[in-house]
N, C-alpha and C positions, 0 to 999 in steps of 0.2 A: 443646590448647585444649579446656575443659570445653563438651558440649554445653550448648545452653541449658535452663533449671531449668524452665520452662513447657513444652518442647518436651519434657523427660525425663519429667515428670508427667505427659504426656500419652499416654506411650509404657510406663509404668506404671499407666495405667486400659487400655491395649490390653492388656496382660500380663492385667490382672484380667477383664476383661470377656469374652473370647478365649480359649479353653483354646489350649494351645501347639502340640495335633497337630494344629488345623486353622491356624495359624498358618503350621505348617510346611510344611505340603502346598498352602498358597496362594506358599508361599517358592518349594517345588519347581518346580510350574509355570511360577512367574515366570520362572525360571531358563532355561525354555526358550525365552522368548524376548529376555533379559534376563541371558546366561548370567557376565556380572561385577559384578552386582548385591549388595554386601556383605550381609549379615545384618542387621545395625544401622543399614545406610540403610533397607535396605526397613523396617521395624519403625518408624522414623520416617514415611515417606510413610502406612504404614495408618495410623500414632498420630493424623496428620494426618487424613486422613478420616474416622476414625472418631469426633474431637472435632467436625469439620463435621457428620457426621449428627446427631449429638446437641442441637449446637447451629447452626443455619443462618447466622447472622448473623456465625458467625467466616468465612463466605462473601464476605462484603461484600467487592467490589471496589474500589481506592482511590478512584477517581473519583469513590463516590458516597457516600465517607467525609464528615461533615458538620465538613469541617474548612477553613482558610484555603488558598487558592490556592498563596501560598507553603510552606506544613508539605505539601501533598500532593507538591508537586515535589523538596519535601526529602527526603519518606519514599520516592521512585521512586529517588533516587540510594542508598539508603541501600537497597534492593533489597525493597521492600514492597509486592506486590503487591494483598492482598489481606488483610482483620483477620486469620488467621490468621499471615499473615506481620507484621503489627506487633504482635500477642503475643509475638515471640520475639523482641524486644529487650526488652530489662533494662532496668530504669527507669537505669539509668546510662549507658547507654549512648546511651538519649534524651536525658538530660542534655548529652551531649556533645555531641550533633548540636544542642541547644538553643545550646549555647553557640558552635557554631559556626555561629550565625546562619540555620542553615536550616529549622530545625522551631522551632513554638511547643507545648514542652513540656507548659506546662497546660492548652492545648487538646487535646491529645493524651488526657492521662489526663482529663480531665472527659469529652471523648468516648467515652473504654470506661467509666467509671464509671455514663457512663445506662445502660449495657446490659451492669451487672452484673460487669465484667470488670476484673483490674487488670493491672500489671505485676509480674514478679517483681524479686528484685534478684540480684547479683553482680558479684566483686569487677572481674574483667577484663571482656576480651572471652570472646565466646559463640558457639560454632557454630549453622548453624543449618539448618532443611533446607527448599528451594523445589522444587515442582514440573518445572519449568524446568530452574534453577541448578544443584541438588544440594546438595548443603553449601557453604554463604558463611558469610561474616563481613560485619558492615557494612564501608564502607572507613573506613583510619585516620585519624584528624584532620588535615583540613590536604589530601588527595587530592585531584587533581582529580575530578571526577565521569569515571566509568568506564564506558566505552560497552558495550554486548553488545546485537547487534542481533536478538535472541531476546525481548526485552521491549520492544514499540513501546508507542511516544508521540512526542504531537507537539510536546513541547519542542524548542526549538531545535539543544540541542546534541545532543542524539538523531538527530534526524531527519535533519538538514543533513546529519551523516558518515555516518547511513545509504543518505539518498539517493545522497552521494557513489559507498560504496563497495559498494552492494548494489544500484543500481537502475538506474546510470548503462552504457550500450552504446556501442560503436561507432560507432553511427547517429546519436547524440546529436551525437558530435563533427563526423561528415561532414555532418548537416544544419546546425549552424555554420557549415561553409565553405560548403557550397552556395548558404545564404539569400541572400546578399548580389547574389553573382552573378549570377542567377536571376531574369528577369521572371514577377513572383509572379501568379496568375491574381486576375481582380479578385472575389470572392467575391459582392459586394455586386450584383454584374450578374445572378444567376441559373444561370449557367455555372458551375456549381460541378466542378470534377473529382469524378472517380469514385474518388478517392483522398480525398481532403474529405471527401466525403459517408460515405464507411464509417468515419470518426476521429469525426464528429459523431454519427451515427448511434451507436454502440458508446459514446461519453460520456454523452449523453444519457440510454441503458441505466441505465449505473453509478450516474448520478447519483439516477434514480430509484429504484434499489435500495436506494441510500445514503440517501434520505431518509426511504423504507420503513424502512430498516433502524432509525434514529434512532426516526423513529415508534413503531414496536412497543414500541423499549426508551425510551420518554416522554423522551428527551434533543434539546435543539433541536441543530441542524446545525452545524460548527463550520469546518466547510467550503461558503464560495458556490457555489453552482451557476455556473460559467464561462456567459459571454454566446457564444452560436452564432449565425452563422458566426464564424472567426477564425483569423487564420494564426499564431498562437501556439500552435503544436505542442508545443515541449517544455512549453509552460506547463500545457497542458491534462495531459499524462502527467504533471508532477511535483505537480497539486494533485487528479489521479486517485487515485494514492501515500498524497497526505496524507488524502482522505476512508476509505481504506481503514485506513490506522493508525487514527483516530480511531475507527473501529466497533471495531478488537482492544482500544484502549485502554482505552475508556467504556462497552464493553456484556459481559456474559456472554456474548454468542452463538456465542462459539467460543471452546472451551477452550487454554490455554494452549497447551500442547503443541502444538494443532495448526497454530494460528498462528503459531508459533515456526517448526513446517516448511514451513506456505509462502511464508515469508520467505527460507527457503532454497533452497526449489526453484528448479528450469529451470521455465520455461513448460509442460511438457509435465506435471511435475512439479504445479505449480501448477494446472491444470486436472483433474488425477487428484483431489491434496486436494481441492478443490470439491464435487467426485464426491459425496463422502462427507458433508459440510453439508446437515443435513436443513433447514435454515432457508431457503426460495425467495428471499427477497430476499439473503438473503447469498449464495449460491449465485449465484446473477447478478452480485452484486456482484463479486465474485473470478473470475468467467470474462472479466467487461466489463476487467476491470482489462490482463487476457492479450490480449483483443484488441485494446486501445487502444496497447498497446506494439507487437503486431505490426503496428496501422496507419500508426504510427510509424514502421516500418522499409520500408513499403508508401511512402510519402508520400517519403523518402529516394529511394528508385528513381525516380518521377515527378520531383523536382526534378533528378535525375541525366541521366534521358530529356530534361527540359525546357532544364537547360544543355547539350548536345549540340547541340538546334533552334536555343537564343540564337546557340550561335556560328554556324551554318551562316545564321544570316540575317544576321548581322551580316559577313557578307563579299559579301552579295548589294545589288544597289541598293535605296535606297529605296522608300517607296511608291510603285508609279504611278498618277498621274490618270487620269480617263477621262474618256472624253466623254459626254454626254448618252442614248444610243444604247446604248453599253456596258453604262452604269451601268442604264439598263431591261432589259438581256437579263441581267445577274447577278440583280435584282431578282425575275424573271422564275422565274430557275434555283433561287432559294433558297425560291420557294414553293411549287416541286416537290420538290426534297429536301431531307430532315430535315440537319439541323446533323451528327446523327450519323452517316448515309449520308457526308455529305461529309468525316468526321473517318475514316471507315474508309479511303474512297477515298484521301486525300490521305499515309495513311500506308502506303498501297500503293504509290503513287506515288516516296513517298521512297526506297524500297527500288531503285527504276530509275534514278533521279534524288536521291541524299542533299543536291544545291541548289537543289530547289524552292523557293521561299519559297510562303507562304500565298496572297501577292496574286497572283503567277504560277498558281498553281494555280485557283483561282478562278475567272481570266481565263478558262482552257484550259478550263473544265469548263462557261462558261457556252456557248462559242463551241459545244462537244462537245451539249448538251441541245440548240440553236438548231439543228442539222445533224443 
C-alpha cells in the first residue's frame, strides 16, 4: 500500500531541509532506545515534526477543529487526531467517509482552506503515520468503529468498552454484592466513616484539578462536578474516569504518548507517569484519580467489616428499653466520652466478646463510668 502523497512530500522537505549525516546519527541514537525502529518510520515521525515546527497549526488538536460535532467523531474513528493527522487522508478517501455518512466533506476542506492547506489525491488507500498508532490506514467502508484504548474520548462507544475493560476491578464486583446486604451508614447525620471521608475528600481534589485544568486550556467542563456526601461509590470512580479522558481528549496538556501510558499503567505505574507532568493541576489530577480507586477498594473492606457486625446483631435481641434512670446515666456517659473513645472501646470489646451488640455495650459502659 503506497504511503500517503502529503505525508511523502513532507518527508521529502525533511530529506531537503536535513543533510542525511545528521539524520542518521539522530536514527542511531534512536535506536538505542528504540532498537526495531524501521528507517522509513522514523523518517516519517521527523517528516512529521518537522512540518509542525514550520507550521504550528498542523498542531491543532481535533477538538478544537472548527468543525461539526458529528465530522469531529467521524474523523476519531477514522484515526485523526490531530490537523496533521487529517492531512494524510486523500481527498478520496474523505469522500468515502462522506459518503458513509460520518464526515461532512466540505466542511472539512473549507476548514484547511482558511488556513491555507488542501488535500492531496490518490487512486486507493493510503498508509499513514500517528504518533500513537504507527502506520494505519483509515478503516474500510462499512467497519465498525475500532476500539484502541491508547486514544481516549468520551464517545460512547470508546469509553463504555474502555471503562469496561481497562478500569473495571474486582472490588467493583464485590461492592455490588455487599451494597445490598449492608446497613449503609446514614451520611446525612454527620457520622461520616473514615472510609467516606477519604473517597470525598480525594474527589473533591480531582475535581478541582479538573476544573483548573479546563480553565487554563479556556474549555468549559464536560463533566459535573458529583454532589458530596453520597453512597454512589462506583458512580463517583467511573465519572472520576470520565473528567480525566475529557482533559487527554480536549487539551494539549499531555502528550500523546504519555497518556496512552497511563491508560496502561498499574497504579503504581500511573502515579510514577504523574511524576513526570510539569502541569500542577494535572498532576493532582492523575494522582486523585489513583487515590479514588484505592478508596474504592478502602470502602469494599468497611462494607466487608460492616456485614460481619449486620450479621452478629442480627442473631442478638433487639433493642432494649430502658428506664428513665438508665437512659440519664448513658446521657451522662456520652458527655464524657467522645463517640470515638467509645467506637475504639467497643471494638476492643468485640475481640472478647464477637456478640456484643452496640446497645449491650453501651449499657455496660454507662454502668462501668457510674462505678
Amino acid at each position: 500500500m503506497p504511503i500517503n502523497p502529503w505525508l511523502q512530500g513532507q518527508v521529502a522537505r525533511l530529506q531537503e531541509d536535513v543533510p542525511e549525516l545528521v539524520l542518521r546519527d539522530a536514527y542511531r541514537e534512536r535506536l538505542k532506545t528504540d532498537g526495531g525502529l524501521p528507517w522509513a518510520t522514523f523518517l516519517m515521525e521527523k517528516a512529521i515534526a518537522h512540518a509542525i515546527s514550520g507550521y504550528l497549526f498542523l498542531k491543532t488538536i481535533r477538538s478544537r477543529m472548527e468543525l461539526p460535532a458529528k465530522t469531529l467523531e467521524g474523523l476519531y474513528w477514522a484515526g485523526v487526531d490531530t490537523v496533521a493527522d487529517l492531512m494524510q487522508l486523500t481527498e478520496e478517501e474523505l469522500l468515502s467517509l462522506s459518503r458513509r455518512g460520518e464526515v461532512d466533506a466540505k466542511a472539512v476542506k473549507r476548514y484547511l482552506k482558511r488556513h491555507g492547506l488542501f488535500l492531496e489525491h490518490a487512486p486507493g488507500r493510503t498508509l499513514k503515520y500517528h504518533p500513537v498508532l504507527g502506520l494505519r490506514t483509515i478503516p474500510s467502508p462499512g467497519v465498525d468503529h475500532v476500539f484502541d484504548g491508547r486514544r481516549p474520548a468520551l464517545y460512547p462507544d470508546w469509553f463504555d468498552r474502555f471503562y469496561r475493560d481497562c478500569c473495571w476491578f474486582d472490588q467493583l464486583g464485590e461492592y455490588d454484592a455487599l451494597l445490598p446486604a449492608v446497613l449503609l451508614p446514614d451520611l446525612a447525620g454527620g457520622d461520616v466513616p473514615y472510609d467516606y471521608q477519604e473517597i470525598f475528600g480525594a474527589v473533591r481534589k480531582l475535581w478541582i484539578a479538573y476544573e483548573n485544568c479546563c480553565a487554563g486550556s479556556r474549555i468549559r467542563p464536560r463533566v459535573d462536578r458529583p454532589r458530596l456526601p453520597t453512597l454512589e461509590v462506583k458512580t463517583l470512580y467511573r465519572e472520576s474516569w470520565r473528567a480525566v479522558i475529557d482533559i487527554f481528549e480536549r487539551t494539549p496538556l499531555m502528550d500523546g504518548k504519555l497518556a496512552a501510558l497511563y491508560l496502561e499503567e498499574s497504579d503504581n505505574g500511573r502515579l510514577e507517569v504523574a511524576d513526570t507532568v510539569q502541569d500542577s493541576d494535572l498532576e493532582q489530577l492523575l494522582v486523585s484519580l489513583v487515590e479514588v480507586k484505592i478508596d474504592v477498594e478502602n470502602i469494599v473492606l468497611y462494607l466487608e467489616e460492616s456485614l460481619k457486625k449486620d450479621r452478629l446483631y442480627s442473631i442478638n435481641q433487639g433493642p432494649r428499653s430502658v428506664d428513665g434512670e438508665t437512659a440519664a446515666r448513658i446521657r451522662d456517659m456520652r458527655e464524657k466520652v467522645s463517640d470515638e473513645d467509645l467506637r475504639d472501646r467497643y471494638r476492643k470489646a468485640l475481640e472478647a466478646d464477637p456478640g456484643l451488640s452496640w446497645e449491650e455495650f453501651i449499657l455496660q459502659s454507662a454502668r462501668e463510668e457510674e462505678s
